[in-house]
N, C-alpha and C positions, 0 to 999 in steps of 0.2 A: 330884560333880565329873565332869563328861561327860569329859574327857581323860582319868580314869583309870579309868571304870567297867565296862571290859570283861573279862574272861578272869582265868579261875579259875586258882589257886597250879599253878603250873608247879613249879619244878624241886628242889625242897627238897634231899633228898642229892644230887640230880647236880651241882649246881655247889660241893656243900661237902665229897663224898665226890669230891676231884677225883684228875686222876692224880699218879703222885709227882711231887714239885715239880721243875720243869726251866726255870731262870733261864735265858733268850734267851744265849747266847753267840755275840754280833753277828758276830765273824770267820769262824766255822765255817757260820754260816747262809747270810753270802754267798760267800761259796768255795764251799759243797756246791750252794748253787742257780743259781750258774754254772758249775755242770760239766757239760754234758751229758751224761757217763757217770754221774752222779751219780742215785741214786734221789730224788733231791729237787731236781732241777732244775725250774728254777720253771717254764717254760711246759709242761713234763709235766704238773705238780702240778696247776696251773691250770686245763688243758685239764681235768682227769678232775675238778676239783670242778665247773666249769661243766657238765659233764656229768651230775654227779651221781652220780658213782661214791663206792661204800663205803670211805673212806680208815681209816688208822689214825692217832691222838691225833696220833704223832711226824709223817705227812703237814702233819696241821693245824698244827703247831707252826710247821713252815718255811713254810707256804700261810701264816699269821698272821702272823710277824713279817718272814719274806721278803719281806712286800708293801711293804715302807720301804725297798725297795730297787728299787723299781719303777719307770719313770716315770711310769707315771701315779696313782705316788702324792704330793698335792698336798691334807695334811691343813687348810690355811691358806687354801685354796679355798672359794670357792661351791660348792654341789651342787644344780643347779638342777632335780633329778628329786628330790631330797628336798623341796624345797620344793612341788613338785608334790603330793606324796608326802604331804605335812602335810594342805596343800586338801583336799585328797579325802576325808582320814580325819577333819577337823573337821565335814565336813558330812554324812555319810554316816550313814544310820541303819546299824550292825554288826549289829544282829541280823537286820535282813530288807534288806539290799544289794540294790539296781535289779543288772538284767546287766551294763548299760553304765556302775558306779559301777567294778563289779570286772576290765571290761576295761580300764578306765581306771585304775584301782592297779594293775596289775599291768603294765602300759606304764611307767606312774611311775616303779614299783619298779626295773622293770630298768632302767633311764636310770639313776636311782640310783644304783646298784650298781655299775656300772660306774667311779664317783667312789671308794665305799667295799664290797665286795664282802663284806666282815665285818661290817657293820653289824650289832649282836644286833635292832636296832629293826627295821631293813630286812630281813631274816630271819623275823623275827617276821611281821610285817606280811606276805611274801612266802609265808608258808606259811599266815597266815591267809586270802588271799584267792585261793588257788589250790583252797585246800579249800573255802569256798566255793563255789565254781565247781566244785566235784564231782572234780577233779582230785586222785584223793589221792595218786598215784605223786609228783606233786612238790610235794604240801604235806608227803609227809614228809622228802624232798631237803629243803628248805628247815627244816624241824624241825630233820635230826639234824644238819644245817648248823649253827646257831643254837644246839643242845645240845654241840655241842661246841667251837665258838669260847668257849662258856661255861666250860667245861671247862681249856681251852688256856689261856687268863688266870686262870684261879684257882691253876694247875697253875704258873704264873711265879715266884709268891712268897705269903708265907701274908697280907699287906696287915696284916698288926695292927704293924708298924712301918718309918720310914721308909726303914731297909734291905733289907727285906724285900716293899716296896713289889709290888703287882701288875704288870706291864706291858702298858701298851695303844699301841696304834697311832691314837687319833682319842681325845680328850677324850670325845665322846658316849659311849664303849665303856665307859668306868669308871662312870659313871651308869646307864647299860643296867644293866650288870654289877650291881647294886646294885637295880636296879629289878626283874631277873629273879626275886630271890627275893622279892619282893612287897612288898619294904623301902620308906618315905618315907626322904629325905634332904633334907639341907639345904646351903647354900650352901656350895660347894668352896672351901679354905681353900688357898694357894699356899705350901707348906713350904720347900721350894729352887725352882734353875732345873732340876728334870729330876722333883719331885715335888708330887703334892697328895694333900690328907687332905680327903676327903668326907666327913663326919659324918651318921650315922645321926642320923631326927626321935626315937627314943627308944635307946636302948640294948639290942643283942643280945645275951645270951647275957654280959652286961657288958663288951662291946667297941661302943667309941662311934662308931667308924666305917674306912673304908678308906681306906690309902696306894697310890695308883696312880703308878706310873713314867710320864711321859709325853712322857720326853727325845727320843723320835723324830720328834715333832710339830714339835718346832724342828732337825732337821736341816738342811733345808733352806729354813730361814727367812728371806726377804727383811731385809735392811737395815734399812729403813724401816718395817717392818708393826709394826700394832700390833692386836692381834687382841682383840677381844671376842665375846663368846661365853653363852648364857643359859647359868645355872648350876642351871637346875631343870629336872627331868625329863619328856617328855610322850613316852611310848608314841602317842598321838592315839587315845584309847577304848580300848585293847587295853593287856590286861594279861599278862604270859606265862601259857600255857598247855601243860598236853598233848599233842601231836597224836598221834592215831591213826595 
């Protein structure tokens, strides 16, 4: 299947050897990242991850769920640089990319990003086609981005029940999450209004699959929307990998 036949087993212990568990405590996150005295105010945070500076897990934590408090976070939205973003990586041969396939992902990506800047896909995708391009100072900004947004959600809750559920910020994140470790899954199962249970295509380790939190997707939910959404996974050829 060309959607999923790119890129060798990425992260095995990094996203299961995570850090100790630290459930989002929504009051504290927004108070400390509007505090401008505060080491985790959000457009500090922001600025140094756009930058590409060496954060630490607790950075990521409030750069990760701090984004739901954003305005420009509009999880219920189009993302017309992801759809860009798809085009490109459907047609594109990945092992020997034209220049102009990778200036043009990489145009995509940022636009993208911009919508969802935690994307694990758009991360992925963003450090694969920078390294392509020879560029390895920010194909591994975008790596240890991507390795640790992985981290930061596993790091939520242990996902093996509905209380202890993961938490993500974008439905796509919990399928990432899940695809990162090289896993197939199968169609998301809607438990409450604030959780769903992803089910693994075969069973890990005897655990049949993940409970993700996804109560922040509907915070600021229109009225009238009625959202639908694929429930299957496409990296677009690119499977996670290592990056150097």
């Amino acid at each position: 299947m060309r959607l999923r036949r790119v890129f060798t087993a990425l992260i095995g212990a990094l996203i299961t050897v995570a850090a100790t568990a630290q459930t989002p405590d929504n009051d504290k996150i927004f108070a400390d990242i509007n505090d401008s005295n505060s080491p985790f105010y959000y457009p500090n945070l922001m600025m140094k991850y756009q930058a590409g500076e060496q954060l630490t897990d607790e950075q990521y934590h409030y750069l990760y769920y701090g984004y739901a408090y954003q305005a420009q976070y509009r999880p219920l939205n189009d993302n017309p640089g992801m759809t860009k973003v798809q085009n490109i990586m459907a047609r594109i041969a990945i092992d020997t990319p034209s220049v102009t396939d990778i200036d043009q992902l990489i145009a995509a990506g940022t636009e993208a990003m911009e919508y969802d800047p935690f994307s694990p896909k758009l991360l992925n995708i963003m450090a694969y086609a920078y390294g392509t391009a020879g560029d390895k100072v920010r194909e591994k900004i975008y790596s240890d981005h991507l390795q640790a947004v992985l981290r930061i959600i596993a790091a939520s809750g242990t996902g093996l029940k509905e209380k202890e559920a993961m938490h993500i910020i974008f439905f796509s994140h919990g399928v990432d999450f899940i695809a990162a470790k090289g896993w197939n899954q199968l169609k998301g199962k809607i438990i409450s209004r604030e959780v769903e249970f992803i089910p693994f295509e075969a069973p890990k380790d005897k655990v049949k699959g993940y409970y993700f939190d996804y109560s922040r997707v509907y915070w600021n939910k229109p009225d009238n929307y009625t959202f639908e959404r694929e429930r299957t996974w496409q990296f677009n050829n690119l499977k996670p990998r290592q990056y150097k």
